[in-house]
C-alpha angles and dihedrals in degrees: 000000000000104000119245099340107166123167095186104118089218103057089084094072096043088050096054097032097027108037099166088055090054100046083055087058086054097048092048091044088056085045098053101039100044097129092221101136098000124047112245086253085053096053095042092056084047084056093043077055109055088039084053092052091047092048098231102161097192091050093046098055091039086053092048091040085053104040082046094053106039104033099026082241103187124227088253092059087052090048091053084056087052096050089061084051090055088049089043122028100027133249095287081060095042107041078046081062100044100044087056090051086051099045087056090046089054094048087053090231109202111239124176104336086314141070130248 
């Protein structure tokens, strides 16, 4: 697991003004990712997943930035991911997902020494 790698924009200032929320965040961050039963990609495309499901745009491009960048995850994988959010969580949720992955395709968006 990566330590304490946080994309919310926010956790900068918890960190510096709240430091025992920000500790929490640590210590739940530690919990969730342990890599007992899954390994830490597979939980990351897990989380890339349930983001993709709840349409949050931000989260979605920061999760396929990540996965890209730390496991060298391929745009096929993602697709798979975005496949269980079709079944799940329905097309508006899943087209969400894949313009985003698009968009980061079009933009060439460097990811782990190549592009997507």
């Amino acid at each position: 697991m990566k330590e304490e790698v946080f994309y919310s924009k926010g956790m900068k200032y918890i960190k510096e003004d709240y430091p025992d929320l920000y500790e929490g965040n640590v210590s739940l961050n530690k919990v969730a990712y342990t890599g007992k039963a899954l390994d830490y990609k597979t939980q990351k495309l897990i989380a890339l997943g349930i983001n993709a499901a709840f349409s949050d745009d931000r989260a979605i491009k920061k999760q396929i930035m990540s996965s890209m960048q730390e496991f060298g995850t391929t745009k096929d994988e993602i697709v798979d991911v975005f496949r269980v959010v079709l079944l799940i969580a329905g097309k508006p949720a899943f087209m969400k997902a894949i313009n985003i992955l698009y968009e980061l395709e079009d933009d060439e968006c460097v990811c782990g020494g190549g592009v997507i």
